[in-house]
N, C-alpha and C positions, 0 to 999 in steps of 0.2 A: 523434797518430799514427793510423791509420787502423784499429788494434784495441785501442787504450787502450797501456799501461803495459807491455812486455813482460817486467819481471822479476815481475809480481803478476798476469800475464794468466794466465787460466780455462783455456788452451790450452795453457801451460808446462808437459812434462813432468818430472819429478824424472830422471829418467836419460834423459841425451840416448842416442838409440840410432846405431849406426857408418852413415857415411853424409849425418848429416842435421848439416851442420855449421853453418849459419850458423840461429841462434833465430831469425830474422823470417824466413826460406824455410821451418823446419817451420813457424812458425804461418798462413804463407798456402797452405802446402800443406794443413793439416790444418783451415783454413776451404774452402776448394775443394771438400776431400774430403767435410764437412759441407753440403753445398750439391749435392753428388753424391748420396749418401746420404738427403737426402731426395729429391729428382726422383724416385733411383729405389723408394724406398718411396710414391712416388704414384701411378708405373706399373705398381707390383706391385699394389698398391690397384684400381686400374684394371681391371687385367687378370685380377682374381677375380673381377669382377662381371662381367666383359663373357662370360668363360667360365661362370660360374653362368646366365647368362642364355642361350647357347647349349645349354648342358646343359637345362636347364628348357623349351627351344623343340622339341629334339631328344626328348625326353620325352614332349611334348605329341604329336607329329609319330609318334612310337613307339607310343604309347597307341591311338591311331587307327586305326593301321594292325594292330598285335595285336588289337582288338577285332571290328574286321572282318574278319579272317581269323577269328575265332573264332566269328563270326556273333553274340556277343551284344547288338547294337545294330541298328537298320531303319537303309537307309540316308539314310531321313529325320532319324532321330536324330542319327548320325552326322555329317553335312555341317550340320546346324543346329549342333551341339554345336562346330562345328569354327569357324562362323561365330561363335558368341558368342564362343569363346574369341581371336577375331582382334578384336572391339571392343575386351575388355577391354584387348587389347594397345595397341589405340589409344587408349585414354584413358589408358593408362599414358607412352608416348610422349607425350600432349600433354601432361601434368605436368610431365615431363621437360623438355619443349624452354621452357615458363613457365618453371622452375624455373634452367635454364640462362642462358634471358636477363635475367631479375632477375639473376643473378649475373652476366652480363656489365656490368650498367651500373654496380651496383655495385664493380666491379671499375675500372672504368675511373674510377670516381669518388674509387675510393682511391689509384689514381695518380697523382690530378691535386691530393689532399690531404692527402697520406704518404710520407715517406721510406724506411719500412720497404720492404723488398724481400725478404725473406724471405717472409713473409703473405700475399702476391701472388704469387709464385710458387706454393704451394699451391691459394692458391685456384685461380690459374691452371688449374693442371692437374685441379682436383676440376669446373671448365667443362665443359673440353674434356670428361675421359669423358660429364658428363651430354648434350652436346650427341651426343657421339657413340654413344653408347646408348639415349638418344632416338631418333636415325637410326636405327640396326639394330632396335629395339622396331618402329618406323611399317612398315620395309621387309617386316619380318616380318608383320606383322598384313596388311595389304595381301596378302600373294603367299596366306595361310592364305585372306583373305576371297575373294580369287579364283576357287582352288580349289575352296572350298564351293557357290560359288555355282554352277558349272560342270558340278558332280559332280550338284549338283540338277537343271539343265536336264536333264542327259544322262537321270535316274529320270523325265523327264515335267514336272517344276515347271518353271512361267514365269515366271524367276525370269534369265533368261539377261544381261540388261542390269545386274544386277549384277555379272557377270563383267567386263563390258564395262568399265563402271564403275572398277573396281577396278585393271584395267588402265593405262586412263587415268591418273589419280590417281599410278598408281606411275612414269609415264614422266614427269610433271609433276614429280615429285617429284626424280626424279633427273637430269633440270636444271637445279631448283633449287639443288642441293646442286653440280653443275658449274659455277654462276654466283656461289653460295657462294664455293667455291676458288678459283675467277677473281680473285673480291675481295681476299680473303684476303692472296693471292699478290703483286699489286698493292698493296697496302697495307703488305708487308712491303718490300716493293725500295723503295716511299717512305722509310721509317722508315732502313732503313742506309744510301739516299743525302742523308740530313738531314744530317749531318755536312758536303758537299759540294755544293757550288755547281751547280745543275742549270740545264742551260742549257734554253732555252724549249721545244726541241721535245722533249727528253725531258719536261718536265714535259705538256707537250699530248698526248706518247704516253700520260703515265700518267692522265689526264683521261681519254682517248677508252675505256681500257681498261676505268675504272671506269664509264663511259656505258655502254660494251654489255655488262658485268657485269646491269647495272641493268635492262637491255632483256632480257636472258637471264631474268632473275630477273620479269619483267612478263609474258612470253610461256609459261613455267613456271605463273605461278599463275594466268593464263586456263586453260590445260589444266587445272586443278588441277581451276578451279570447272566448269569442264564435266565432268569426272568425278565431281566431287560431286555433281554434277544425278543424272548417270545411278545412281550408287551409290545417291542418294536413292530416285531411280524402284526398282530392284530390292530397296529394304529396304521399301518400301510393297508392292512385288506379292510380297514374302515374308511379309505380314501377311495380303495377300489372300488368299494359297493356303491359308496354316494360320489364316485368322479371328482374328485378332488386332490390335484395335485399334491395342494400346501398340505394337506397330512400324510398323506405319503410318504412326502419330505422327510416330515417330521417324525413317520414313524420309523425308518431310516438311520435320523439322527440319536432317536430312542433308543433301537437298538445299541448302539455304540456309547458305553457307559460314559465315558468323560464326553461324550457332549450330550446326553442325555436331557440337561438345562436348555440347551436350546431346541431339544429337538421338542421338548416339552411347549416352549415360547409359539414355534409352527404348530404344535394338535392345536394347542388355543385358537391361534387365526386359523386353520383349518376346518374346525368344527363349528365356529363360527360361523365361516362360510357357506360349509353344509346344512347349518339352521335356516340360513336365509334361503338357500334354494329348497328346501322342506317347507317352508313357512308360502313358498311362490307356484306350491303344488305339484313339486320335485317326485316322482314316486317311482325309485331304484327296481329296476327290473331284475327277478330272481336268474336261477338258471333255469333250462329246461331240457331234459335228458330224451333222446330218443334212441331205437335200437342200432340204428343206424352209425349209432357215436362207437360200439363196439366191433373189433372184430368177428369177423365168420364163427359160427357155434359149428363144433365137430358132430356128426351126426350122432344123433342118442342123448345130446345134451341140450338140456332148455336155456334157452337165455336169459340174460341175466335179471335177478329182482328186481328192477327201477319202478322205482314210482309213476307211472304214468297214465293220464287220463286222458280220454278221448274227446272228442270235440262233441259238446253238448246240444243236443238235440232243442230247437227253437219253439218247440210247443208252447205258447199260453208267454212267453215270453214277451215284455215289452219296455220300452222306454217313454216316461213322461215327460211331459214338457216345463213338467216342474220340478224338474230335475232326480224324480224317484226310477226307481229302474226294480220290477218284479223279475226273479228269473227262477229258474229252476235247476236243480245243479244235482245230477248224480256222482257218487264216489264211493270208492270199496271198501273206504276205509276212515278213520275220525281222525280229524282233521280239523286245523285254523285258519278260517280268512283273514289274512293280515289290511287286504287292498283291492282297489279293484279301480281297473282304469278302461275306457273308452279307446279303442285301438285306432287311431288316425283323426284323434282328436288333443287338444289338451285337459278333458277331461278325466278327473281322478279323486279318489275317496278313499279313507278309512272308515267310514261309519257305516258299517256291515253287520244288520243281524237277520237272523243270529249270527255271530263272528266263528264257531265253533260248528262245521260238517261231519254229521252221524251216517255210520253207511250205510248206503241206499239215496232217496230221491229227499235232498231239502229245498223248499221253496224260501230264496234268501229276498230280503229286503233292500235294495244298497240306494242311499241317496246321497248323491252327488252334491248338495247343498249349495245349488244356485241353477238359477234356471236355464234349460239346454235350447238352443236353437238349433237344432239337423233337420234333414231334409224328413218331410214325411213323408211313410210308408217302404222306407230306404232299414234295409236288412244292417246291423253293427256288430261288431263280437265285444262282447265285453269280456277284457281278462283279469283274472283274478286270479291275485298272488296267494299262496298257500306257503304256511309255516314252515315245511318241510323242504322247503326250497323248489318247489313245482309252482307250477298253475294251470289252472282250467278257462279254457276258452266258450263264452256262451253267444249263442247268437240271439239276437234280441231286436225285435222290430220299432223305432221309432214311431211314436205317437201323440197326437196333439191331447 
């Protein structure tokens, strides 16, 4: 019989209850129900992790945004800090999606070598969340590396083709995952019309469908690897700007899809590295263009538009000994202070207001937040980094 013995069966209640009259209708009822019972203790399963994982993302995304309204992070810190935590998301994703497809083949393998159905059904679905937690881990670390990257162009770092990068990568991504479902989908109308005689053009419909599945899926991870290139390129000129090797490395390794995993493993130790020398007063020196850097102008032609400011005039300008620094800064144009550092010193600040230069004469505020020991009456230039990738040099008198 198809659950053993029904007067010795595991599923025989002692008191039939009103209603359930015939003994082999409750006990296929109350196998169904056990079969119910667990699916949904796999989706409740499921559905902790996938909202722990939202909560934990939303947290991160929280932290960020409280810290920098609270100003206690540069916004160097900040958008690195934002960047590393989007790798580690991505190596966590890539575990995932290894971790899911070992279990897909294995799974298939127990299909084709076990009657149990039970088994398979759990694992089943303990697949699917990994694959699809995987997904939401990648989509997320992606949109955070984006952002980071973005947030840095906009402070002055050249850093911009990371965003680009990231972009990419995530549109690649998500038709992959449309070329996924395509299959999927396809693969399932096969399976329930197994049972039934399929005559040749439906079965050529469902060939053609699973071809441009296949084509979807080859046009996806071209995009991929071109956004990995670019990803690469912007995790090397994130090593370039803060002097760090190990991302270089890493973004190197990025570049180049099949090691991708580890090149991901170096940004992490990379970026990390970059935090601690950010956190020890690190403050990455922009570029600075003069005319000089181009060739001869033919007569009749003006040289070229570069941003460029002149050395600021020391009027009323001074440095305290408690570490506040008044200056006065003219410019042609509106503009962001991103920084501003003490030239033959290790002194150096973000905390600049107003942070934001309107054209003409602004009297800025910058304090260096800890107290300065220089010589008194001794002439300094303070420089100050601007968004645009320039800066303005001020001169500023030392004073007790």
């Amino acid at each position: 019989m198809l659950f053993g013995n029904t007067e010795n069966d595991e599923w025989k209640s002692p008191i039939m209850t009103e209603g359930q009259i015939l003994n082999t209708n409750f006990l296929i009822t109350r196998k169904t129900s056990y079969n119910k019972k667990l699916m949904i203790k796999s989706l409740i399963i499921l559905k902790y992790y996938l909202s722990l994982l939202t909560s934990k993302y939303l947290y991160i995304g929280n932290s960020f945004k409280i810290m920098s309204k609270m100003g206690v992070e540069s916004p160097d810190i900040m958008e690195v800090s934002r960047i590393r935590v989007a790798m580690i998301l991505f190596i966590v994703s890539s575990i995932l999606t290894v971790v899911s497809l070992f279990g897909s083949f294995s799974y298939i393998f127990s299909l084709a070598s076990s009657s149990v159905l039970n088994v398979p059904l759990i694992i089943s679905v303990i697949i699917s969340g990994l694959a699809v937690g995987g997904s939401i881990i990648y989509i997320i670390s992606l949109i955070m590396m984006r952002r980071g990257f973005k947030r840095l162009r906009e402070y002055g770092r050249d850093v911009g083709i990371g965003s680009a990068g990231s972009l990419v990568v995530l549109i690649g991504s998500i038709i992959s995952i449309v070329s996924y479902i395509l299959a999927i989908v396809i693969f399932v109308i096969f399976l329930t019309s197994a049972s039934y005689s399929l005559n040749i053009s439906t079965y050529y419909t469902l060939l053609s469908g699973l071809g441009a599945s296949y084509i979807i899926y080859l046009i996806s991870l071209l995009i991929v690897v071109i956004g990995q290139i670019l990803l690469g390129i912007g995790f090397y000129k994130l090593g370039s700007v803060y002097n760090d090797s190990t991302t270089e490395i890493g973004g190197i390794l990025i570049a180049i899809y099949i090691l991708s995993f580890i090149g991901a493993i170096l940004a992490v130790i990379g970026t990390g590295n970059i935090l601690s020398k950010l956190r020890a007063g690190f403050v990455p020196q922009p570029k600075s263009y003069s005319y000089s850097q181009y060739p001869t102008q033919y007569p009749g032609y003006p040289p070229p538009n570069v941003p460029q400011v002149p050395m600021q005039p020391a009027v009323q300008n001074a440095i305290k000994s408690n570490g506040v620094a008044i200056v006065s800064v003219f410019t042609n144009y509106q503009v962001a202070a991103v920084s501003a550092q003490i030239l033959g010193t290790n002194f150096s600040t973000t905390s600049i207001s107003p942070n934001v230069l309107n054209p003409g004469t602004n009297v800025l505020t910058i304090n260096f937040n800890t107290p300065l020991n220089l010589t008194v009456g001794i002439t300094y230039v303070i420089r100050i980094s601007l968004s645009n990738n320039t800066f303005i040099d001020v001169n500023a008198v030392y004073q007790v």
